[in-house]
N, CA, C and O atoms as a GROMACS GRO file, in nm:
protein
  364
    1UNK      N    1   0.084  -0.118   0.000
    1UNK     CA    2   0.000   0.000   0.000
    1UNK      C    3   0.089   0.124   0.000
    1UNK      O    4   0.185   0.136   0.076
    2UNK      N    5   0.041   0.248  -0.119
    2UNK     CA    6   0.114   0.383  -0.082
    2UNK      C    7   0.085   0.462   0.005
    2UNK      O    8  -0.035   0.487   0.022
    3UNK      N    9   0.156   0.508   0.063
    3UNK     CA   10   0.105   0.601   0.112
    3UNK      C   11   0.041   0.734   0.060
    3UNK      O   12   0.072   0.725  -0.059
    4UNK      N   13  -0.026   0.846   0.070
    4UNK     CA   14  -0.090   0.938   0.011
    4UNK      C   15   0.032   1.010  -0.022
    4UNK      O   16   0.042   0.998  -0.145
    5UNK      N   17   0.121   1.073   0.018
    5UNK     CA   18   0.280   1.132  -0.034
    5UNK      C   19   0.318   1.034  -0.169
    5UNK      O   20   0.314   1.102  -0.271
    6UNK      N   21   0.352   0.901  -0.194
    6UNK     CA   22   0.393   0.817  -0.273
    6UNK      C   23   0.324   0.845  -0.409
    6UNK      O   24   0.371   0.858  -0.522
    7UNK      N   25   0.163   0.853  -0.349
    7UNK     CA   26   0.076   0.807  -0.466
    7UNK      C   27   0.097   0.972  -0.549
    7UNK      O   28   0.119   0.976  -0.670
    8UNK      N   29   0.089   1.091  -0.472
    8UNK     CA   30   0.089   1.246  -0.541
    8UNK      C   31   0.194   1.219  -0.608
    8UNK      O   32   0.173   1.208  -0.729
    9UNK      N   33   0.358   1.195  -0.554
    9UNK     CA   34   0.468   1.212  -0.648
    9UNK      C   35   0.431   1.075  -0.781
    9UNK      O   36   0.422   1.107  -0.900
   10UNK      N   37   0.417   0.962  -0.744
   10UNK     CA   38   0.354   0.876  -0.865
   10UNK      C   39   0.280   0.964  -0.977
   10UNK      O   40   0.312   0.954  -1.096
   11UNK      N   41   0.151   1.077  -0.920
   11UNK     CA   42   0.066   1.097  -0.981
   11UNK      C   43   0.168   1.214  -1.104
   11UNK      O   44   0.163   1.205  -1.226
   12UNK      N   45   0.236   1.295  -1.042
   12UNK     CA   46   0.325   1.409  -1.089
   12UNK      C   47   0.428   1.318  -1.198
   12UNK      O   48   0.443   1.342  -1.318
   13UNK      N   49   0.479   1.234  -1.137
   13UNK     CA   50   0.588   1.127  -1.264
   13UNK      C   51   0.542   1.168  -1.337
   13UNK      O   52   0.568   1.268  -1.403
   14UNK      N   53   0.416   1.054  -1.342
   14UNK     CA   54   0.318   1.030  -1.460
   14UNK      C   55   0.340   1.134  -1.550
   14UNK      O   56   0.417   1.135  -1.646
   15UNK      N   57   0.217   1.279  -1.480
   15UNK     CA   58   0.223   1.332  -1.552
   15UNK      C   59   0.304   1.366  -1.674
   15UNK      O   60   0.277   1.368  -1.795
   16UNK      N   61   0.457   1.403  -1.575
   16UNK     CA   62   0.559   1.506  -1.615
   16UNK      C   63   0.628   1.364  -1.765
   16UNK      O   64   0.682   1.376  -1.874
   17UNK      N   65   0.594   1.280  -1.703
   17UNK     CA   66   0.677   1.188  -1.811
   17UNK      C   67   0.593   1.129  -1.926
   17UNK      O   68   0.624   1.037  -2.002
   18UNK      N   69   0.470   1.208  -1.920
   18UNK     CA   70   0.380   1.201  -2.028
   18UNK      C   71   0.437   1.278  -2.136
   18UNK      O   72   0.468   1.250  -2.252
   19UNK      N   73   0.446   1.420  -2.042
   19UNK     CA   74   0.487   1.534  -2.140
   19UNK      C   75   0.616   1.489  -2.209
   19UNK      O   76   0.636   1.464  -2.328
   20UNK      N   77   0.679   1.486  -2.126
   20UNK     CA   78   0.848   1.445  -2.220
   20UNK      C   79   0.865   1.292  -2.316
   20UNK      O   80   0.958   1.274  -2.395
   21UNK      N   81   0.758   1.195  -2.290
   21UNK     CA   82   0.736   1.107  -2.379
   21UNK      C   83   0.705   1.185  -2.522
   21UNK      O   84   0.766   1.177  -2.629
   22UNK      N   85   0.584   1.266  -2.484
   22UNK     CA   86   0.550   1.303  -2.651
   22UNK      C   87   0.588   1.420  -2.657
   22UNK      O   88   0.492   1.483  -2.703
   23UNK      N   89   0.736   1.538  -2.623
   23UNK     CA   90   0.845   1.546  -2.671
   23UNK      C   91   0.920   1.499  -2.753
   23UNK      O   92   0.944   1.526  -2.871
   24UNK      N   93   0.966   1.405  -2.663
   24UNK     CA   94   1.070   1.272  -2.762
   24UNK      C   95   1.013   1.231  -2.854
   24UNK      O   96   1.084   1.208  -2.952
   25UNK      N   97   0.893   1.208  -2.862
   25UNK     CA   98   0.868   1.168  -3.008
   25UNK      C   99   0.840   1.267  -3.093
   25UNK      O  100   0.848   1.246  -3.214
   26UNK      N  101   0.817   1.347  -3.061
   26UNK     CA  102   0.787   1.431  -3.159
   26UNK      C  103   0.946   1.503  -3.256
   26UNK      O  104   0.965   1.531  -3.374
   27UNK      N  105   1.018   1.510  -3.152
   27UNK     CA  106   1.178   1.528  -3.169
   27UNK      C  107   1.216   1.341  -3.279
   27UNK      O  108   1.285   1.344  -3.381
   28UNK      N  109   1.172   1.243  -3.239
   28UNK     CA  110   1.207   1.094  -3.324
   28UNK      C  111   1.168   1.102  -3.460
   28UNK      O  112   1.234   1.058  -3.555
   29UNK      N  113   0.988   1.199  -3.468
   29UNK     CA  114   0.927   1.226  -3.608
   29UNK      C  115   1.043   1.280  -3.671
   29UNK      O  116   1.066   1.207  -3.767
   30UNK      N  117   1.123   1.367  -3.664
   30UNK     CA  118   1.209   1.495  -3.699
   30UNK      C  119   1.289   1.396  -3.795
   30UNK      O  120   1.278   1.408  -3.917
   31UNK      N  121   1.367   1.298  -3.738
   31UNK     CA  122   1.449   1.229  -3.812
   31UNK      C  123   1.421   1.124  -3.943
   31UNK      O  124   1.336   1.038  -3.921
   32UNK      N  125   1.473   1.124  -4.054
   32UNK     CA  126   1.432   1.115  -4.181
   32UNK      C  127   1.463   0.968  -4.186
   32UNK      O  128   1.574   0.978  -4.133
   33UNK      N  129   1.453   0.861  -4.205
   33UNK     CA  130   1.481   0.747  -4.272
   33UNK      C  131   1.405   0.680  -4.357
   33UNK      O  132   1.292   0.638  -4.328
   34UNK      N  133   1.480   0.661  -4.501
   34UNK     CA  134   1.396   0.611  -4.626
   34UNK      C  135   1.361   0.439  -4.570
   34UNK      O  136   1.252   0.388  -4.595
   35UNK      N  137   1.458   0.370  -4.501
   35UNK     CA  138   1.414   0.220  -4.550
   35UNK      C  139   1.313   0.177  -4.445
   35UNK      O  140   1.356   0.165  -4.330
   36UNK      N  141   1.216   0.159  -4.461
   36UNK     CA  142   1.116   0.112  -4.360
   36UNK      C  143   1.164  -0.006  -4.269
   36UNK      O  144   1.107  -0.025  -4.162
   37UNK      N  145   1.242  -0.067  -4.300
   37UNK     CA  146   1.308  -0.158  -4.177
   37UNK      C  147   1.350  -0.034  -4.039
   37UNK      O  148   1.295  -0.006  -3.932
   38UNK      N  149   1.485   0.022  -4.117
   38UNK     CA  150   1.514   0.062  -4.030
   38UNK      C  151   1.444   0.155  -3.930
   38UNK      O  152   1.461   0.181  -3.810
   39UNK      N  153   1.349   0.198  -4.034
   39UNK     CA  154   1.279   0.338  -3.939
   39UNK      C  155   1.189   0.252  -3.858
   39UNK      O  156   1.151   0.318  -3.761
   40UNK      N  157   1.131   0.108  -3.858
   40UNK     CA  158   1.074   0.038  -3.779
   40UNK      C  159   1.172   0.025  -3.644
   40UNK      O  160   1.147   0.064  -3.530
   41UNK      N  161   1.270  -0.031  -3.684
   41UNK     CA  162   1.404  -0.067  -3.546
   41UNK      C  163   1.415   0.069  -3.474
   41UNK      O  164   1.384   0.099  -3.358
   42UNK      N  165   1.457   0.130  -3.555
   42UNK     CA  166   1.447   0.265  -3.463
   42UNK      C  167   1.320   0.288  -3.372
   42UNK      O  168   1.332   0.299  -3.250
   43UNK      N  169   1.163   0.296  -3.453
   43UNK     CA  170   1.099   0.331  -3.333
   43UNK      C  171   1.075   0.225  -3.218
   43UNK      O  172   1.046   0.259  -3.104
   44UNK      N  173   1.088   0.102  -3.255
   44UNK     CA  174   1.101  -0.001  -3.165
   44UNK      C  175   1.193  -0.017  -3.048
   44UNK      O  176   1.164  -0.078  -2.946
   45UNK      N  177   1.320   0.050  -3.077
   45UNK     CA  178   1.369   0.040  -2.976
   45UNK      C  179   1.392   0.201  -2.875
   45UNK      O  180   1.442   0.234  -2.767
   46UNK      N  181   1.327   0.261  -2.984
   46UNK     CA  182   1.312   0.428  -2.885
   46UNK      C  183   1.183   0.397  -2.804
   46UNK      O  184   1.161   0.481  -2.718
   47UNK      N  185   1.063   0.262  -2.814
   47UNK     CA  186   0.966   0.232  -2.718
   47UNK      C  187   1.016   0.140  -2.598
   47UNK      O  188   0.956   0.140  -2.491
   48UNK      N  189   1.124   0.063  -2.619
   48UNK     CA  190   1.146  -0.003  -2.526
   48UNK      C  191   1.221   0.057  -2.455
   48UNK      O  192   1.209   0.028  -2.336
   49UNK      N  193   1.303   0.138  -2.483
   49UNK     CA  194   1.379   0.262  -2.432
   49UNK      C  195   1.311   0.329  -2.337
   49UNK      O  196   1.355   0.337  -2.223
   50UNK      N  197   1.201   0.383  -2.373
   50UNK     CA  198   1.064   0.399  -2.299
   50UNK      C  199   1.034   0.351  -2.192
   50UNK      O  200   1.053   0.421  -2.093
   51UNK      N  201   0.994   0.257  -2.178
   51UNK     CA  202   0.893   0.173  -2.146
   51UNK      C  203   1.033   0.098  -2.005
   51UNK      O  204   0.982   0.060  -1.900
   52UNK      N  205   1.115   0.091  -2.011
   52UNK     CA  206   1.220   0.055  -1.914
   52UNK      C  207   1.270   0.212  -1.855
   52UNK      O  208   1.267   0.215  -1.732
   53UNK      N  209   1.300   0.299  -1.898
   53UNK     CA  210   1.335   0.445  -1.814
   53UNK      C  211   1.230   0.446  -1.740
   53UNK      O  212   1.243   0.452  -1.618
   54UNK      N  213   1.093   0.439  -1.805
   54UNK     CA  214   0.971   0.462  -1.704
   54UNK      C  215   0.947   0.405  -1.630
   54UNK      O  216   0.904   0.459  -1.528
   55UNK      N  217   0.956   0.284  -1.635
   55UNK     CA  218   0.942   0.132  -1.502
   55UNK      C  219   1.049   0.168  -1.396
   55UNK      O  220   1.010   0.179  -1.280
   56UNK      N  221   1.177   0.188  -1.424
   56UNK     CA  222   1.280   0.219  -1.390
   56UNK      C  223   1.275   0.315  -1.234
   56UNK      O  224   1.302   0.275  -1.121
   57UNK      N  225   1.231   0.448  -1.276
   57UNK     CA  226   1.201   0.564  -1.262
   57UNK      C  227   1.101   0.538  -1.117
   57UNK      O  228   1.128   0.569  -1.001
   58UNK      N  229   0.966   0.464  -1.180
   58UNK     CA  230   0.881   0.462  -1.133
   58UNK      C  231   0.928   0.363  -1.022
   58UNK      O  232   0.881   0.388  -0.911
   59UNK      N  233   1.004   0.268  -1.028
   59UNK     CA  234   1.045   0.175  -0.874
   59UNK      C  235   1.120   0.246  -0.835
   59UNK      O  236   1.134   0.228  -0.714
   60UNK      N  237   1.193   0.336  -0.880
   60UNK     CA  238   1.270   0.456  -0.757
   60UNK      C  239   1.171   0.513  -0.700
   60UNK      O  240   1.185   0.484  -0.581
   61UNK      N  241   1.084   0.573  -0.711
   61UNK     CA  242   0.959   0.655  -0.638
   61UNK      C  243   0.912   0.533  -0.542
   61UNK      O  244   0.970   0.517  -0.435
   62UNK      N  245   0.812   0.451  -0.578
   62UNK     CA  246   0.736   0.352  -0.495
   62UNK      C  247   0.730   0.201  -0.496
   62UNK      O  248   0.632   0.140  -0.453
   63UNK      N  249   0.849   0.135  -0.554
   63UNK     CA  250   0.879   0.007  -0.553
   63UNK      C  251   0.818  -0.030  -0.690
   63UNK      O  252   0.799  -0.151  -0.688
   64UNK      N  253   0.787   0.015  -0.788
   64UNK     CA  254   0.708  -0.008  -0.907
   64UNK      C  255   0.569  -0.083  -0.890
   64UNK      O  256   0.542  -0.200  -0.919
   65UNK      N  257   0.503  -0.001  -0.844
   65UNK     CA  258   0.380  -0.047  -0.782
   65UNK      C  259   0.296   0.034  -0.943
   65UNK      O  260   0.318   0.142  -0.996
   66UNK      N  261   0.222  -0.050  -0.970
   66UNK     CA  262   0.137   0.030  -1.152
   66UNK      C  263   0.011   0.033  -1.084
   66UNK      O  264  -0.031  -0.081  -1.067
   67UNK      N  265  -0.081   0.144  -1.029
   67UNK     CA  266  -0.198   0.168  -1.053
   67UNK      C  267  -0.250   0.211  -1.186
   67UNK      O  268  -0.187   0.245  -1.286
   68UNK      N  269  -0.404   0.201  -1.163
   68UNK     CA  270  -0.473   0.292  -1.301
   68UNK      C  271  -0.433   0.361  -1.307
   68UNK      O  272  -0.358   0.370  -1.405
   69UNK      N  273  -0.441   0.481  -1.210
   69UNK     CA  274  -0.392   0.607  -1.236
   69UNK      C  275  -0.286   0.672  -1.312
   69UNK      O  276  -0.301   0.780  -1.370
   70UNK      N  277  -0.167   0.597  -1.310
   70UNK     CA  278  -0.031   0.576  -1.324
   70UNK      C  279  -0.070   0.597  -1.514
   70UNK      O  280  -0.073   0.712  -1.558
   71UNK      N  281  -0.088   0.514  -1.579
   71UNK     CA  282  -0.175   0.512  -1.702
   71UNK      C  283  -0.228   0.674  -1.722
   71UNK      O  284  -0.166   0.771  -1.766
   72UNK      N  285  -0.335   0.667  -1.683
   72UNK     CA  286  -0.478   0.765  -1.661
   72UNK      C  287  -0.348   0.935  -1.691
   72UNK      O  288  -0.358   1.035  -1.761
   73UNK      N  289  -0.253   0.889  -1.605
   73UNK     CA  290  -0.198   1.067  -1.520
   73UNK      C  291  -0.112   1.087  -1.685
   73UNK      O  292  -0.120   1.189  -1.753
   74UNK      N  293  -0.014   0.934  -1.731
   74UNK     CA  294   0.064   0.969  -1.842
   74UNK      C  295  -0.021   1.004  -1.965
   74UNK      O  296   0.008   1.103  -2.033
   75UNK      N  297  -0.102   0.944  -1.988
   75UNK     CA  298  -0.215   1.011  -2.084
   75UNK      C  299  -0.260   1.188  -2.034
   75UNK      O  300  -0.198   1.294  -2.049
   76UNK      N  301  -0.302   1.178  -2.014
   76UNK     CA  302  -0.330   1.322  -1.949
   76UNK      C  303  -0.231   1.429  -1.963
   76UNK      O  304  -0.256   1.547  -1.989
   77UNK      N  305  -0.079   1.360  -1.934
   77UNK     CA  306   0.070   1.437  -1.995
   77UNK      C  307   0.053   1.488  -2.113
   77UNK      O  308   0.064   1.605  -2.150
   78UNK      N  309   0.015   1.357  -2.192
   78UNK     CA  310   0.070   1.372  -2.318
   78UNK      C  311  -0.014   1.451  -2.365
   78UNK      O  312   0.031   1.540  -2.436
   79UNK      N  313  -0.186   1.443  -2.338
   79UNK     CA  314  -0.291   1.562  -2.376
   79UNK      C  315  -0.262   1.675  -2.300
   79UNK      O  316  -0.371   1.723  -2.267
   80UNK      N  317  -0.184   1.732  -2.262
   80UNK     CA  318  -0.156   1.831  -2.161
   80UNK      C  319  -0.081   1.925  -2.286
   80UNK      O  320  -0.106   2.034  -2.338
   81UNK      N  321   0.025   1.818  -2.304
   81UNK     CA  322   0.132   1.874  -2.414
   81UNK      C  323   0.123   1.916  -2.508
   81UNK      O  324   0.183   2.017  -2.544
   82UNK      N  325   0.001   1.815  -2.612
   82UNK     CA  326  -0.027   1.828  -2.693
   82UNK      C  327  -0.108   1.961  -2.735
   82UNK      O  328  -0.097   2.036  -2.832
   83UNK      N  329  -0.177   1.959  -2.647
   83UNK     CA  330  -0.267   2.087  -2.643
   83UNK      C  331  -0.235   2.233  -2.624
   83UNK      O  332  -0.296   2.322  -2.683
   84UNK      N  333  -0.121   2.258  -2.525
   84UNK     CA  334  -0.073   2.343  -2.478
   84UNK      C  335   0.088   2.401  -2.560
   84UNK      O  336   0.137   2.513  -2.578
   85UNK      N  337   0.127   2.278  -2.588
   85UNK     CA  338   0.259   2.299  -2.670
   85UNK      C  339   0.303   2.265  -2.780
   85UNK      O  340   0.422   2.275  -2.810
   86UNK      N  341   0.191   2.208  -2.873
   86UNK     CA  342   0.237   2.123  -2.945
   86UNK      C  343   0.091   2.175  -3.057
   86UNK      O  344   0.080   2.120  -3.167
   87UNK      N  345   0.006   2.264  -3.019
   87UNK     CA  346  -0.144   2.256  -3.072
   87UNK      C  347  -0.082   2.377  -3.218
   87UNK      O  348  -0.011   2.471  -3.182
   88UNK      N  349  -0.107   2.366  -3.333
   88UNK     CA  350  -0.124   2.426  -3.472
   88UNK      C  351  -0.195   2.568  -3.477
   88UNK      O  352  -0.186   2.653  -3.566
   89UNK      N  353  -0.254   2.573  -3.382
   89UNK     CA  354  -0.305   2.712  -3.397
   89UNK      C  355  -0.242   2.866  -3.418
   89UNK      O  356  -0.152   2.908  -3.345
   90UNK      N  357  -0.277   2.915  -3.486
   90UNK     CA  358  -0.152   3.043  -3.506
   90UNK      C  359  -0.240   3.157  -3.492
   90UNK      O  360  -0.333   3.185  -3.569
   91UNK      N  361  -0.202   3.223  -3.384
   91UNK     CA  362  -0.228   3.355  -3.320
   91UNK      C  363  -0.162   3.474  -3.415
   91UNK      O  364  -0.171   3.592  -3.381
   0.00000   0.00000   0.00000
């Protein structure tokens, strides 16, 4: 069980590593490769890359304990980002 301190900084990870997930990718789009192999390997291993920093990360905070939320908060990042920093609209 977390404690209520554990679960807020969990909830903030999330967030914050929503945002910088779809950063990084958006920075991965940037890079050009013609052969569809490779540009497959590449994003394949920029997800597992992923997907282990974040697990990683996340058992330094609270023993890698995965609630919903945990999910729920990184989504929410990434619509955070998207919307706020990343949205087409021109003022």
């Amino acid at each position: 069980m977390m404690s209520l301190e554990e679960q807020f900084r969990v909830i903030f990870y999330s967030f914050a590593y929503g945002m910088f997930f779809l950063s990084t990718v958006k920075l991965i789009k940037c890079i050009k490769v013609k052969k569809t192999l490779s540009r497959f390997l590449m994003e394949l291993l920029f997800m597992i890359f992923h997907v282990i920093l974040f697990y990683f990360l996340l058992y330094k905070i609270n023993g890698g304990i995965i609630s919903f939320y945990v999910g729920l908060f990184f989504l929410l990042g990434n619509f955070f980002c998207k919307l706020f920093y990343y949205s087409d609209k021109k003022s």
